[in-house]
C-alpha positions as CSV (number, residue, x, y, z in Angstrom):
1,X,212.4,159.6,183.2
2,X,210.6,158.3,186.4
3,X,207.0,158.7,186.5
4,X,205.5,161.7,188.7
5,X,202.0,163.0,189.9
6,X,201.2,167.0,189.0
7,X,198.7,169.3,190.0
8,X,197.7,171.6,187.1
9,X,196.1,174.5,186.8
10,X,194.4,174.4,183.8
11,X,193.2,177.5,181.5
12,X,189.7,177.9,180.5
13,X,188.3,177.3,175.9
14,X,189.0,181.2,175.5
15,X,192.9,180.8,176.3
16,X,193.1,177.2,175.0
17,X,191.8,178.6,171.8
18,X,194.2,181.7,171.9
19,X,197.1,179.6,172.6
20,X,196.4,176.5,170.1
21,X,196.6,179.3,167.5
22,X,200.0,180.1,168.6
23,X,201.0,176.2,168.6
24,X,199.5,176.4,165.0
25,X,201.9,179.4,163.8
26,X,204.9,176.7,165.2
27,X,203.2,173.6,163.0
28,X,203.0,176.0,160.4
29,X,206.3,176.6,160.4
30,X,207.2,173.0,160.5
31,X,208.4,173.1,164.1
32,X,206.7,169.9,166.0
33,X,208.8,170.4,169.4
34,X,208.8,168.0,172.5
35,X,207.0,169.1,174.6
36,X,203.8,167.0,175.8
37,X,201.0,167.0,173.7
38,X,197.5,166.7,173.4
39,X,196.9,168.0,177.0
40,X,195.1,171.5,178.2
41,X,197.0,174.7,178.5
42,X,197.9,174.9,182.1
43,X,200.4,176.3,185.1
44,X,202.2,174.0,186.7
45,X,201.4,174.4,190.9
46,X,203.3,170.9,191.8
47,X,204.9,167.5,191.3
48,X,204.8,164.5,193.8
49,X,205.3,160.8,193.7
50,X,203.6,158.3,192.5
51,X,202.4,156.7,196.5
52,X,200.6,160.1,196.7
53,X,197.6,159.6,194.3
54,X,195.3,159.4,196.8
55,X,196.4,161.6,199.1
56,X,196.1,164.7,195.9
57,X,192.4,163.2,194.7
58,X,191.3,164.2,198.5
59,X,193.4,167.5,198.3
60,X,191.4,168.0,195.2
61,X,188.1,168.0,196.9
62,X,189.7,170.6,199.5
63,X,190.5,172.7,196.4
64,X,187.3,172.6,195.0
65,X,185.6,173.5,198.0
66,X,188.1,176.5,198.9
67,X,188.9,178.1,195.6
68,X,186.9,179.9,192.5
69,X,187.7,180.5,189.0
70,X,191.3,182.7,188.5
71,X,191.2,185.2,186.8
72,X,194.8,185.4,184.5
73,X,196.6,187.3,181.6
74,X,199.2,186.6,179.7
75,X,201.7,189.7,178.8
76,X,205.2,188.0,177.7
77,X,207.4,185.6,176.7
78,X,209.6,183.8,178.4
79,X,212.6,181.4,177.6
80,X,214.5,178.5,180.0
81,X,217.9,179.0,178.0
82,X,217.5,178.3,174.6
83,X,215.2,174.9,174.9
84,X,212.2,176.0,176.3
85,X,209.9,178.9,174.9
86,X,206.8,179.7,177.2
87,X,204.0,182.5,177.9
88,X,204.6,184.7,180.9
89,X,201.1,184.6,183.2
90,X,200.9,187.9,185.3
91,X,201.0,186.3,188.7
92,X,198.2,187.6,190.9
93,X,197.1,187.3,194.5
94,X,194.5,184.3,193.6
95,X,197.3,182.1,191.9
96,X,199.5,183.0,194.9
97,X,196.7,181.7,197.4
98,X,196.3,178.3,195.1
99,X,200.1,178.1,195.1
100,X,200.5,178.6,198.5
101,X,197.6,176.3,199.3
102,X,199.2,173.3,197.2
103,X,202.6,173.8,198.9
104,X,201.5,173.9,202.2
105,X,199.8,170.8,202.1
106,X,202.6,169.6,199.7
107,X,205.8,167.0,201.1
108,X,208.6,168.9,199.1
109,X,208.5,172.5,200.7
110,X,211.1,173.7,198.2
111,X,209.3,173.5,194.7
112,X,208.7,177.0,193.8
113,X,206.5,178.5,191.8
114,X,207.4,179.4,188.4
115,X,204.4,180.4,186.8
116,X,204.5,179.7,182.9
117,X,202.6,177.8,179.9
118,X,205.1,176.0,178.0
119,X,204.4,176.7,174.1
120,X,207.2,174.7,172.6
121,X,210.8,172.8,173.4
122,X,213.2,171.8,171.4
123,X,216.5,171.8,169.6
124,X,217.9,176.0,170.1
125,X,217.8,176.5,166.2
126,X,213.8,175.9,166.3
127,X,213.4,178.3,169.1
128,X,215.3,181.1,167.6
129,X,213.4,180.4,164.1
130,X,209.8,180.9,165.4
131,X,210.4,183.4,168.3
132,X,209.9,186.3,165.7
133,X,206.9,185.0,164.3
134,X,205.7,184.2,168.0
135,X,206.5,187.6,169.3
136,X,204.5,188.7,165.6
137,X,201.3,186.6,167.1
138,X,201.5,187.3,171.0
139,X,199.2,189.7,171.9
140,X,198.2,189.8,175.6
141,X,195.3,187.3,176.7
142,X,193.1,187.3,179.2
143,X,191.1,184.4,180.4
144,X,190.5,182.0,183.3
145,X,192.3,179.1,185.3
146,X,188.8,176.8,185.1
147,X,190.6,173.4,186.9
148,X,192.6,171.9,188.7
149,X,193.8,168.5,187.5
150,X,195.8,165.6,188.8
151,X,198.0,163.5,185.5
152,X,200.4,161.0,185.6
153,X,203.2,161.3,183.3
154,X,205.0,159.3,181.2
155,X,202.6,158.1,179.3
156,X,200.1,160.8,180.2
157,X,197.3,160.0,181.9
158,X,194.2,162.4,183.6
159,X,193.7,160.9,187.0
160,X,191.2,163.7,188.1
161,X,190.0,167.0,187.2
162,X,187.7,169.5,188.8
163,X,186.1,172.2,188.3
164,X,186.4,175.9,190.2
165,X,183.8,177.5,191.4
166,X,182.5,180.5,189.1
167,X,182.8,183.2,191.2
């Protein structure tokens, strides 16, 4: 897998705390997963190469200076076939405007936005074995998109983070 740049949004404690108890009912139940640990809760707004690192710590600073705090639920679950099991975020004119604001400025015109926090992948059998006792746990969250980040992946690494304005 080639390395890439993304732009995260990233959810604020209250949601990371709701949501670690949900990745704790999957480790309960002896489920590890694939999917990248030991990094915040977030929504995905966009991927770039590697060149662009610069480039996204100065659209950063644009961000920080244009956008406050987002206000965000969670109502559902969601699955990408039977591999990827996620939390459905009610999308909401703020995340739109972030969205919008990423891709405008962004060289791929074509990634859309397919708002979701990824809870587990893996192997279909896993999936199907903790959905109930996910569905069991998922009640609807509310809580805040706090930052915006910039990682590298694979390995992970934080290039930049910042901090929305409260608002």
């Amino acid at each position: 897998m080639d390395k890439k740049l993304y732009l995260l949004a990233e959810l604020d404690d209250i949601l990371q705390i709701e949501l670690r108890n949900l990745e704790k009912v999957i480790t309960e139940n002896g489920i590890i997963g694939k999917q990248t640990k030991d990094i915040p809760y977030h929504i995905t707004l966009s991927s770039y190469s590697l060149d662009n690192e610069n480039y996204l710590e100065n659209l950063l600073k644009d961000i920080k200076c244009k956008f406050t705090e987002i206000n965000i639920s969670f109502s559902s679950l969601g699955l990408f076939g039977l591999n990827v099991l996620f939390i459905n975020p009610i999308v909401n004119m703020e995340l739109i405007k972030i969205y919008n604001f990423v891709k405008e400025k962004s060289f791929e015109k074509d990634n859309d936005l397919v708002a979701h926090t990824t809870l587990l992948i893996d192997e279909p059998e896993n999936i199907i074995k903790i959905l109930p006792k996910i569905v069991e746990n998922c009640k609807g969250f509310s809580g805040k998109i706090k930052y915006i980040s910039l990682y590298e992946f694979f390995p992970k690494k934080l290039i930049k983070r910042i901090e929305l304005k409260e608002e």
